[in-house]
C-alpha positions in Angstrom: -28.8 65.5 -27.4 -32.9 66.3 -28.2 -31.5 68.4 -31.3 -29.2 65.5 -32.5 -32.0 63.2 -32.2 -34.5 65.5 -34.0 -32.3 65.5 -37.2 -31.8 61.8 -37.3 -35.7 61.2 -36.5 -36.2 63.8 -39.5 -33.5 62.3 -41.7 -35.1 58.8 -41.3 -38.8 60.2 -42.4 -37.4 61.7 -45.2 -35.8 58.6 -46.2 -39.4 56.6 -45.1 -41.1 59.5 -47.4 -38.3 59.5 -50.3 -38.7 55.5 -50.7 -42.5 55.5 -50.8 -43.0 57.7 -53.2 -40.9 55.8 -55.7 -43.2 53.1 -57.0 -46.7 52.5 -58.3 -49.3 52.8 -55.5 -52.4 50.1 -55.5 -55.3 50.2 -53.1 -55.8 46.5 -51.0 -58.9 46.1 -49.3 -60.5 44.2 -46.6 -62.1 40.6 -48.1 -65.1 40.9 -46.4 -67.2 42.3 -49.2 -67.4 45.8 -47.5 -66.3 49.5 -49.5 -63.7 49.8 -46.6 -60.1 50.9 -47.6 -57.5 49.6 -45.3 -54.5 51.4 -47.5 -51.7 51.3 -49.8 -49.6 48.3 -51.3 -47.1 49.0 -53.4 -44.8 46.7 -55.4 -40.8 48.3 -55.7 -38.3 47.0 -57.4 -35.1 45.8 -54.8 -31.7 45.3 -57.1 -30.1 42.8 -55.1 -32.8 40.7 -55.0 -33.4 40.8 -59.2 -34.3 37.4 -60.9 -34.9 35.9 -57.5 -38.3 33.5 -57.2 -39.0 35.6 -53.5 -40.2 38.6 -52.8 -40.3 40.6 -49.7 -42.8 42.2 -47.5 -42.9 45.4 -45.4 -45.9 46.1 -43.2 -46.8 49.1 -41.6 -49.2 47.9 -38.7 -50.7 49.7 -35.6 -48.2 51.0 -33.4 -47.4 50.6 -29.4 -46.4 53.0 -27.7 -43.7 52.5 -25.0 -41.3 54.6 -23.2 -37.9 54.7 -22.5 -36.8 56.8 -19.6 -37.2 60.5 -21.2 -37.7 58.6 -24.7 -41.2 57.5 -26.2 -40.9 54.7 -29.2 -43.8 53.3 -31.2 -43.0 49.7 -32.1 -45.2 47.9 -34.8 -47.5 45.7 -33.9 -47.3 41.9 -35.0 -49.2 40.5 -37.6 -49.9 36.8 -39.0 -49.6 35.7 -42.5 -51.6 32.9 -44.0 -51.5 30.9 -47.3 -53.7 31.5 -50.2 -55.7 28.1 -48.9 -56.2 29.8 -45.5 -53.7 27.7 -44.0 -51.5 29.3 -40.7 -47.8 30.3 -42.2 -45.7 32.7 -39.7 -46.8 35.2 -37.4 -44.3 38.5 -37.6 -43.7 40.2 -34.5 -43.0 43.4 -36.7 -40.2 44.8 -34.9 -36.5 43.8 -32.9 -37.4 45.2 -29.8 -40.0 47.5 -28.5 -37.3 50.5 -29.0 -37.4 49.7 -32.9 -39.7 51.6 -34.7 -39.3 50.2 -38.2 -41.5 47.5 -39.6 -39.4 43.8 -40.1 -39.0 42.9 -43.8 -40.1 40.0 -44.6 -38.5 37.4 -47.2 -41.4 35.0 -48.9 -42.1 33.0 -51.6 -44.1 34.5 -54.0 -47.8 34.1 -54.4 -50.8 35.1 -52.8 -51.2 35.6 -49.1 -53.9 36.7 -46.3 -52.9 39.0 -43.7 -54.3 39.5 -40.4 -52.9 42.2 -38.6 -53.9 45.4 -36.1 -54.7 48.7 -38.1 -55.0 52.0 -36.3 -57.9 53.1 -37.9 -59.8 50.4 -38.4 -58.7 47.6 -35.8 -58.0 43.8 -36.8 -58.2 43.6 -40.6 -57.7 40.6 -43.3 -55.9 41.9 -46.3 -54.5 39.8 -49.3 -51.4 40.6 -50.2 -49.8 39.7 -53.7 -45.8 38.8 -53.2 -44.2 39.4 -57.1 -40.5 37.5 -57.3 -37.9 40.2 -56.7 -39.7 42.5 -55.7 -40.9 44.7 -52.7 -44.5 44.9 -51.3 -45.5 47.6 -48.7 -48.7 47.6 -46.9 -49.6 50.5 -45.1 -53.0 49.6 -43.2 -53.6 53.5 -42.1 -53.0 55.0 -45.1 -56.3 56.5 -47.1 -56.2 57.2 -50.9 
């Protein structure tokens, strides 16, 4: 059971890996003013979605850690998304149930948005976030470039 659950944990991170190298990689930072990176964005292309005026958003937040029985998960943690004026527009719990270890995607119109959501590294961060129609966004908030 551990072995057959090792290979579709590994099968999954290569998948996780295989899609995240695919793309252009851009560095978002914190708006307060400071040098500090808070990690990757990066804008994929999604075929179904192609001509579409929405874009989506995945976000790799701090995780909690919760077990199971014999079984440890590491659910991500919510996050909040406001408008470009500031404005309060959906918080996103980030996950199905604390078993779920992949980040929610996210459909939204596309534009500019503020983030505000738990890092591992650095604790509560604000990040803007750019959503491009038809396409993909990933934020990663503990990866360093």
């Amino acid at each position: 059971m551990k072995s057959l659950l090792n290979a579709c944990s590994t099968a999954a991170l290569l998948i996780v890996l295989l899609g995240l190298s695919c793309g252009i990689l851009t560095n978002a930072q914190a708006g307060d003013n400071t040098a500090l990176r808070i990690g990757l964005v990066r804008f994929g292309g999604m075929e179904h979605c192609t001509g579409s005026a929405d874009g989506y958003l995945l976000v790799y937040s701090a995780t909690d850690e919760f077990s199971d029985g014999d079984l440890i998960f590491n659910a991500h943690s919510s996050y909040v998304i406001y408008t470009s004026d500031g404005k309060f527009l959906r918080n996103v719990e980030n996950h199905i149930s604390r078993t779920d270890e992949l980040p929610e995607l996210v459909k939204l119109a596309a534009g500019s948005y503020t983030l505000e959501a738990r890092s591992a590294n650095d604790g509560y961060v604000r990040v803007p976030v750019l959503i491009k129609p038809g396409r993909q966004t990933i934020l990663d908030l503990d990866s360093r470039s």
